[in-house]
BALOBA-1460 file (C-alpha; in Angstrom, 3 decimals):
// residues 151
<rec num="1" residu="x" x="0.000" y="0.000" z="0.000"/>
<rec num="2" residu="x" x="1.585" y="3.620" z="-0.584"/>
<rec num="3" residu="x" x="2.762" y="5.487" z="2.545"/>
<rec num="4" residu="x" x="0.264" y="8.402" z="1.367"/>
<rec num="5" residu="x" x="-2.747" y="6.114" z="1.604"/>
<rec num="6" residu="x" x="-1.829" y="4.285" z="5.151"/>
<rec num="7" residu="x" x="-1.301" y="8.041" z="6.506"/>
<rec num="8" residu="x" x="-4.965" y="9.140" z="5.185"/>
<rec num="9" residu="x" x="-6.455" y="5.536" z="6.700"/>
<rec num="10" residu="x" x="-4.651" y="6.023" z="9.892"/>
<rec num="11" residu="x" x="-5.696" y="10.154" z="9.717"/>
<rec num="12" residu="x" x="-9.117" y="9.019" z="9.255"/>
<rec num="13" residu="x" x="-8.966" y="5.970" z="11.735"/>
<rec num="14" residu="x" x="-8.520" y="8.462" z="14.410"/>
<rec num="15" residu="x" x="-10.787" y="11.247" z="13.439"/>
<rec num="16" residu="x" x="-13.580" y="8.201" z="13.965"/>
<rec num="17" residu="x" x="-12.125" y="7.039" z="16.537"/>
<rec num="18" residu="x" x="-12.606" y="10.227" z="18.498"/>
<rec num="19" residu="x" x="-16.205" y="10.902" z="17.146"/>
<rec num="20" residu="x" x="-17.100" y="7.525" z="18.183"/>
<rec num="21" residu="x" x="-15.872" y="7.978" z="21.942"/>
<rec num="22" residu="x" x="-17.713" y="11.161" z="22.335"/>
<rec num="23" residu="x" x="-20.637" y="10.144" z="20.680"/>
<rec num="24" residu="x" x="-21.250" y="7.073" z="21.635"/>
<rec num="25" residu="x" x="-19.303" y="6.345" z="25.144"/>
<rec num="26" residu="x" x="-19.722" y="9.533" z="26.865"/>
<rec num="27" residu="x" x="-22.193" y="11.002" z="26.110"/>
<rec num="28" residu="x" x="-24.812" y="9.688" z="28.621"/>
<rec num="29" residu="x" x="-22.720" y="9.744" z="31.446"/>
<rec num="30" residu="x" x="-23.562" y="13.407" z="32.007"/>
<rec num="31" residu="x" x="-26.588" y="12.634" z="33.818"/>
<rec num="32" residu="x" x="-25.379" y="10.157" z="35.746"/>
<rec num="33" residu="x" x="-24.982" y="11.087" z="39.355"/>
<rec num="34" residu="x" x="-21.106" y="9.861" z="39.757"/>
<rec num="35" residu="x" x="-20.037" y="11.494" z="36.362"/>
<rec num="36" residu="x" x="-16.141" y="11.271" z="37.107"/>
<rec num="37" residu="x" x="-16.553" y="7.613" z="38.418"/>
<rec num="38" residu="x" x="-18.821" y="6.638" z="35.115"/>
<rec num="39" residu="x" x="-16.369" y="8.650" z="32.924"/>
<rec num="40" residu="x" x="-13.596" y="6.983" z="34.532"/>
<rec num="41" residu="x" x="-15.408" y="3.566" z="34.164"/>
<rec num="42" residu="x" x="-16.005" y="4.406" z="30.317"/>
<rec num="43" residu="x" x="-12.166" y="5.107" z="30.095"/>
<rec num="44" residu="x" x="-11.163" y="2.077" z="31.061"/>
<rec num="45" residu="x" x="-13.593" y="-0.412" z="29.096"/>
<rec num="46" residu="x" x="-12.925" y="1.810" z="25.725"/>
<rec num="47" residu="x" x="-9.061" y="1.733" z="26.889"/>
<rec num="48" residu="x" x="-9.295" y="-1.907" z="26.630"/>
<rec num="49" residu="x" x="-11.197" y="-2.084" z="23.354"/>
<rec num="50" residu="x" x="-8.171" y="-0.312" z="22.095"/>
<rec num="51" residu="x" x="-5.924" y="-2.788" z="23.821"/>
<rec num="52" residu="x" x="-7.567" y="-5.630" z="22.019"/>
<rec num="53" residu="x" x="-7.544" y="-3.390" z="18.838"/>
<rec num="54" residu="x" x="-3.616" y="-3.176" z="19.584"/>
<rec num="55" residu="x" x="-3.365" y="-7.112" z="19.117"/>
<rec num="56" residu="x" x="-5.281" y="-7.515" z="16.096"/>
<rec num="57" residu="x" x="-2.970" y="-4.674" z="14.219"/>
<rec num="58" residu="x" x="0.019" y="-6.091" z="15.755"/>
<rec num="59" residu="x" x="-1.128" y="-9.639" z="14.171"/>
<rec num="60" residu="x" x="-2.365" y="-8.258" z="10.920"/>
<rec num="61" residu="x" x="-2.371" y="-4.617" z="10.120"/>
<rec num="62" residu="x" x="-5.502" y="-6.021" z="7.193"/>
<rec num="63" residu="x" x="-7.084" y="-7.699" z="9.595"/>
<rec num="64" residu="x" x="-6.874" y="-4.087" z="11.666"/>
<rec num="65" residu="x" x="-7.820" y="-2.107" z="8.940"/>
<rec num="66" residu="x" x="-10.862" y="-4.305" z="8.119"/>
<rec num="67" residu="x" x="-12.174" y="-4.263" z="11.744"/>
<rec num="68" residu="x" x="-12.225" y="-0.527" z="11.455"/>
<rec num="69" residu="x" x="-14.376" y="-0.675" z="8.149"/>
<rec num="70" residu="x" x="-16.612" y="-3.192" z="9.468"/>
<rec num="71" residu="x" x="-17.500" y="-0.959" z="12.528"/>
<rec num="72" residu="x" x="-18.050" y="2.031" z="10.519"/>
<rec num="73" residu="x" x="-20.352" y="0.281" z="8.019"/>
<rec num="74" residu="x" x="-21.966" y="-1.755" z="11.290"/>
<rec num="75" residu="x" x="-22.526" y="1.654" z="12.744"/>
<rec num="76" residu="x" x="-23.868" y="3.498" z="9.903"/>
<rec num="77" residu="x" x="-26.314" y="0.604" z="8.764"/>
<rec num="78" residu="x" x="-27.530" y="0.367" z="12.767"/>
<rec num="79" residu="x" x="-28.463" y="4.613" z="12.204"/>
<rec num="80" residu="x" x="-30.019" y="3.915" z="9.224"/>
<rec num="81" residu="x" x="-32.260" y="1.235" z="10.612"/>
<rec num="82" residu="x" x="-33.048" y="3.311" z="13.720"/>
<rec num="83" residu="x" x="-31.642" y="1.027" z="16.358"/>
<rec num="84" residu="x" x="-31.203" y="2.232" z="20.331"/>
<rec num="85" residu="x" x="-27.816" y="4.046" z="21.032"/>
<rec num="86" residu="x" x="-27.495" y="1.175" z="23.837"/>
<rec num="87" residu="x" x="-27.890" y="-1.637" z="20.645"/>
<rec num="88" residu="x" x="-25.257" y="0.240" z="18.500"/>
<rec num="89" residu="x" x="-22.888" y="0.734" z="21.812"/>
<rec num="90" residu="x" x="-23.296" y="-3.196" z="21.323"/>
<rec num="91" residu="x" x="-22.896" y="-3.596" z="17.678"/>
<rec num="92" residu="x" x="-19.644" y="-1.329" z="17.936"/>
<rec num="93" residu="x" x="-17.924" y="-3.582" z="20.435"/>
<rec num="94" residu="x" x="-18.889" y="-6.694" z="17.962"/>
<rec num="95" residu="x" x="-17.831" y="-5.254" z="15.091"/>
<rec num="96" residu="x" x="-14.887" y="-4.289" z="16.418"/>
<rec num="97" residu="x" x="-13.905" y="-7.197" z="18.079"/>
<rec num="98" residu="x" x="-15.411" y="-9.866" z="15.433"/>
<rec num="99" residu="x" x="-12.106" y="-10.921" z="14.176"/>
<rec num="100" residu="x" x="-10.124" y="-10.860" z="17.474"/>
<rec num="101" residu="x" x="-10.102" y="-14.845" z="17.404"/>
<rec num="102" residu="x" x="-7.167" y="-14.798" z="15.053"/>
<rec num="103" residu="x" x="-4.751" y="-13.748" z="17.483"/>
<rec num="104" residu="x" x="-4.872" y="-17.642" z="17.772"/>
<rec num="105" residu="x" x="-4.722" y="-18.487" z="13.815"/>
<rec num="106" residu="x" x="-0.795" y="-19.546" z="13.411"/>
<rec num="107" residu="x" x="0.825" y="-16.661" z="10.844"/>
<rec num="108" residu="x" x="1.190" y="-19.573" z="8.335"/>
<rec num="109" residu="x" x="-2.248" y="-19.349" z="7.790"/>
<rec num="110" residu="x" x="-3.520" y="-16.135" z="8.681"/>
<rec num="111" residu="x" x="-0.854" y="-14.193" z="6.907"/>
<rec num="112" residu="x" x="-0.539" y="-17.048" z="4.184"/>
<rec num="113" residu="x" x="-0.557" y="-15.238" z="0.717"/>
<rec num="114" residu="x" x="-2.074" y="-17.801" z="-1.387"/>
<rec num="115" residu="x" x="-5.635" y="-19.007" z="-1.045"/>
<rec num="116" residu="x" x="-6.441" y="-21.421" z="1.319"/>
<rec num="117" residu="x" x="-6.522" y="-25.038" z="1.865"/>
<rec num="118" residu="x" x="-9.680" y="-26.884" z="2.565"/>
<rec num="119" residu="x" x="-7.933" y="-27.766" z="6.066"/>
<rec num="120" residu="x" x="-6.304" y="-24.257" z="5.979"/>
<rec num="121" residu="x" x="-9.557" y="-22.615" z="6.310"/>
<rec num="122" residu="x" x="-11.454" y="-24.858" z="8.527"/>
<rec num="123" residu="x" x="-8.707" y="-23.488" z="10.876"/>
<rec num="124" residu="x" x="-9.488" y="-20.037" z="10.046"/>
<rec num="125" residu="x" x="-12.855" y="-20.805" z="10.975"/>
<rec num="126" residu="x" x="-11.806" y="-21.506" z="14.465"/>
<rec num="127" residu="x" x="-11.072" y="-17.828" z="15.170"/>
<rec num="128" residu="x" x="-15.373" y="-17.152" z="16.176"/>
<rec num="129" residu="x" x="-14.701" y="-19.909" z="18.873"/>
<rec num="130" residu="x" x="-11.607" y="-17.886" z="19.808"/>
<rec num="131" residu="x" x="-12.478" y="-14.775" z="19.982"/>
<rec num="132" residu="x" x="-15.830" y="-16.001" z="22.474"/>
<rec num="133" residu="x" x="-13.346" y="-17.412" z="25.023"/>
<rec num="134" residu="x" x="-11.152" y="-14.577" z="24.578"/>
<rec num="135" residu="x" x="-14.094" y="-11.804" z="25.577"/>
<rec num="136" residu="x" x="-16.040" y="-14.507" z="27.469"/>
<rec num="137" residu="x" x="-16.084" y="-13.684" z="31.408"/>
<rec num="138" residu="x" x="-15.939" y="-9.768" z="30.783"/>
<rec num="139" residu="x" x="-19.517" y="-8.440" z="31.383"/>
<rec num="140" residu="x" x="-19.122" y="-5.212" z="29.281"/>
<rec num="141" residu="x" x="-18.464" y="-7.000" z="26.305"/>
<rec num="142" residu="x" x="-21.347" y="-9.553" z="26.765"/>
<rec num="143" residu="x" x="-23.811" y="-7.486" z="23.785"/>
<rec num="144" residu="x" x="-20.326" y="-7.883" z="21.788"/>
<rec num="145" residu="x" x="-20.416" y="-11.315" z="21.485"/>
<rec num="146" residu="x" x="-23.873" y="-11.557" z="19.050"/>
<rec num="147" residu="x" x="-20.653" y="-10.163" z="15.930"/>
<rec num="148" residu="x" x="-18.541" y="-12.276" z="17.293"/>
<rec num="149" residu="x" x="-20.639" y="-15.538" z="17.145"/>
<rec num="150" residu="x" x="-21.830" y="-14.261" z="13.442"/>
<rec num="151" residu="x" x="-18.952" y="-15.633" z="11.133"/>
């Protein structure tokens, strides 16, 4: 890819990535009566979203940029259908995190170049079961796990 096109994807990455944390994480915390508690709170579930985001660049920069597509597309399709700000805080986290599972795919297949084998892929296909037991046990991400379970 040309360095001019990775610094306009990464330029917008975070341009979205700070509408989407206003918009969507912080804004209702304002009428909550322990604002700096729920702000802090929000802080530190987003904060791990990005740590999880961290591990599927640092695995696959394609895989990264695709998560960030598929949330923007999830996000957009969820306004156009009128869905509850609580549903899309949901959708976000699945969309996001729907491909975190291959952090466990070996790099011979998931950064294989080539298509893949019949037994290549049924591999692949292991990352959904992955990325459940990898978000499994953390109650904030429990409305993320309807993307991930969605191959």
């Amino acid at each position: 890819m040309h360095p001019r096109v990775d610094a306009a994807t990464e330029a917008s990455l975070k341009l979205y990535r700070a509408k989407f944390f206003r918009r969507y994480c912080f804004s209702s915390c304002s009428s909550c009566p322990f604002v700096k508690y729920s702000h802090n709170l929000a802080l530190t579930n987003v904060g791990m979203l990005k740590v999880l985001g961290s591990a599927i660049a640092k695995r696959d920069s394609d895989t990264n940029i695709h998560n960030y597509r598929v949330t923007l597309y999830s996000v957009r399709l969820g306004e156009l259908l009128g869905i509850s700000r609580a549903a899309i805080r949901g959708l976000i986290k699945g969309a996001f995190l729907h491909d975190v599972g291959k952090i466990a795919i070996s790099d011979r297949i998931l950064l294989k170049p080539g298509k893949l084998t019949d037994e290549e892929f049924a591999i692949m296909k292991t990352h959904v079961d992955h990325g459940e037991d990898i978000i499994s046990g953390y109650a904030w991400l429990a409305d993320a796990a309807d993307g991930l379970l969605s191959p």
